[in-house]
N, C-alpha and C positions, 0 to 999 in steps of 0.2 A: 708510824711517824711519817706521814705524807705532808709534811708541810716543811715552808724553809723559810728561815728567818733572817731579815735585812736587818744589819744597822747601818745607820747613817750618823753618826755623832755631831758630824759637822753641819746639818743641813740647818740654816737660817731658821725657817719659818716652818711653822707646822702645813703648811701646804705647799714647801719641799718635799717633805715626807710623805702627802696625800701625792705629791707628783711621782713619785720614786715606785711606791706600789700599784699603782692605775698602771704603770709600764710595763711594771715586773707582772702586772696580772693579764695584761695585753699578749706578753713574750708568752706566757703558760698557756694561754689562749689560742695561740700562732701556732706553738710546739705541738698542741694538743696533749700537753701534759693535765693530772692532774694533781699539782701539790695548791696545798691554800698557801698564802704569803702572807707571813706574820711580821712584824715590825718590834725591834727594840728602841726603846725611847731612850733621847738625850741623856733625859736624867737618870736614867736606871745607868747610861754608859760612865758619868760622871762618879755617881756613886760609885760602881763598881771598880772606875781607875782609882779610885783613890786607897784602897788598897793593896796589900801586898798580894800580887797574884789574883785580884778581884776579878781582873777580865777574864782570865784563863777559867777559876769556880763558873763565871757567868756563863759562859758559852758551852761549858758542860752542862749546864743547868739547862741552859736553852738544848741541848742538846740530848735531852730528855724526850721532849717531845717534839723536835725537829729533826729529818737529815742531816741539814746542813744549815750553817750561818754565815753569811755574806755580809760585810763591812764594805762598806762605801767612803771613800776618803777623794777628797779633792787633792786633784793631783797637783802639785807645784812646780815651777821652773826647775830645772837641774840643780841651780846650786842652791836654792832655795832647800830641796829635799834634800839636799845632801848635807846642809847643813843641820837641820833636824835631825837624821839621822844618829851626828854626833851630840845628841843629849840623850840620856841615857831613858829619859822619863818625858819624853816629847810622845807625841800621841799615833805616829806613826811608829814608834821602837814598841812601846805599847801594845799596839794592834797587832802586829807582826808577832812579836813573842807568845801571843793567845792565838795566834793564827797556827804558828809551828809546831807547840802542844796540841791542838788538837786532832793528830791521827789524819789528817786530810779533811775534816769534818767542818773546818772552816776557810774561809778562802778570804782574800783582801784585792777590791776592785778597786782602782782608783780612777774618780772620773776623770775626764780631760776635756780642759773649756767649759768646766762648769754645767751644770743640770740644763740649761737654756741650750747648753749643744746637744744635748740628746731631742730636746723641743724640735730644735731644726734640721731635725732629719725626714722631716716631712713636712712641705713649705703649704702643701694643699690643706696641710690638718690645720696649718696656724691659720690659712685665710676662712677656713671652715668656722673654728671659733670667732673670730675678729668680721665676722661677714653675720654671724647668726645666721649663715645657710647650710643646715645638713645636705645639701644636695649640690652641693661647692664641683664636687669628684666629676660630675657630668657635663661642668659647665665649661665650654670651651676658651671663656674668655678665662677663666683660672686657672686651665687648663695650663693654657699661656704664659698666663703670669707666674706660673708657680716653676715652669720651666727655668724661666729667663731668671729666676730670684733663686731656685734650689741650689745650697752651695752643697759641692759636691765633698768633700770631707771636711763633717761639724767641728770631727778634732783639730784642726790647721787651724782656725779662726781665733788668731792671736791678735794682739795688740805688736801691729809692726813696727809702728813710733810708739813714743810718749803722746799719749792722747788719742790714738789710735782707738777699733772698737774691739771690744773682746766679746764671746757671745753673747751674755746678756743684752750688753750694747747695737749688736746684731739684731735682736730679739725684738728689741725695744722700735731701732730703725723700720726695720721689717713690718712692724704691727702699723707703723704710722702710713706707712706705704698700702698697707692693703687697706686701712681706713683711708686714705684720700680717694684711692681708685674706687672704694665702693660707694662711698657719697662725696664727691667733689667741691660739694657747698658746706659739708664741714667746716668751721671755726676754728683756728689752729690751738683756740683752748678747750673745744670739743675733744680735738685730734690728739693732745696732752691728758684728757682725763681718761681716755676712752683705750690708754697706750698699753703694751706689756708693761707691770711688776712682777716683782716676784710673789705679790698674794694672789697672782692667780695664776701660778704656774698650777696648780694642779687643775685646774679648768680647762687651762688647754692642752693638758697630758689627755685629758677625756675625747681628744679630737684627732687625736696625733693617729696614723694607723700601720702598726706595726709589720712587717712584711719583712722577708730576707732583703729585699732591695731598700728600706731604709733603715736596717740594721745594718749594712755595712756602711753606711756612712759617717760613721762612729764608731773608731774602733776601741774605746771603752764599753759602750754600748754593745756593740760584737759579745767583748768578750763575758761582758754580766751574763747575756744572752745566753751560753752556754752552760750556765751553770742551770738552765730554767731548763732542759731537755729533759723529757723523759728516760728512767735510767736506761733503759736500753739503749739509746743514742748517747749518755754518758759516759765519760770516764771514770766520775765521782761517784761511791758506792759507796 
């Protein structure tokens, strides 16, 4: 059973999900583990809360022929979660309850600042995609810029007002910044088409480059990360 299985129930678009595993296969990469990364889908998640105990059967099931299974939930405001919390059938008491049945074999990450903050933990990877220059990493003028732009923990980047940016918002800022500087005579309706969405975050997960030094820039990101060790550097057995 060398493999370990994500889910993500909440992730928008199916290239949430393509973004989710190009990371997790990045971190097995880094670690120099070898497990394969398998993925559960929405609707197999859906099906299975709908019944009684369906998620606990599921993860056993998956647990057939995986280690381990990692659930991915967006994390929310304090009272936000706390008020989920007190529904008995709200989708975080859910995951938890099939978390704690299973023997340690499953684990529940919750991101922070949304998937676009794991994105920008590597501000060279985004100019890399948004430049169409694989050879971005050499160049000193990105060098530069990636400096002066790299926020230093993805988790903080909150909406501090009403209106304020939150990562995605960040994401999106960020993309329009490295297209102006990379062609200056861009069109500001070029600069709108050409911007971060979320259909191409898995795009530019394929750019992003994982390393200890932008793994701690996110400390959800960290901690997913730890679950991808080889078991000798694990806890999880």
């Amino acid at each position: 059973m060398n493999s370990i299985r994500i889910w993500a129930p909440e992730s928008d678009t199916d290239t949430d999900s393509k973004a989710v595993r190009c990371i997790a296969e990045k971190i097995v990469s880094h670690y120099g583990s070898d497990f394969r990364i398998l993925e559960g889908t929405k609707e197999a998640f859906n099906q299975a809360s709908r019944q009684p105990d369906g998620l606990v059967k599921a993860v056993n099931t998956y647990l057939k022929s995986s280690r381990l299974v990692i659930f991915l939930l967006d994390a929310d405001g304090v009272q936000s979660q706390a008020k989920r919390k007190e529904e008995p059938n709200s989708l975080i008491n859910k995951v938890t309850r099939a978390v704690q049945q299973s023997q340690g074999k499953a684990v529940l990450v919750l991101i922070q600042q949304e998937l676009e903050a794991w994105l920008l933990v590597d501000c060279l990877g985004v100019c890399c995609f948004f430049t169409k220059d694989s050879k971005i990493r050499e160049k000193q003028k990105w060098v530069n810029f990636s400096k002066k732009n790299q926020a230093g923990k993805t988790n903080l980047i909150t909406e501090a007002e009403l209106g304020g940016k939150n990562a995605k918002e960040h994401l999106v800022e960020l993309s329009k910044k490295i297209l102006k500087v990379a062609n200056p005579k861009l069109k500001p309706s070029d600069i709108t088409q050409n911007q971060y969405s979320e259909q191409i975050s898995d795009q530019v997960a394929k750019c992003i480059e994982i390393t200890q030094g932008t793994l701690i820039r996110n400390d959800s990101l960290l901690e997913f990360s730890q679950h991808l060790k080889p078991p000798e550097e694990n806890s999880i057995n």
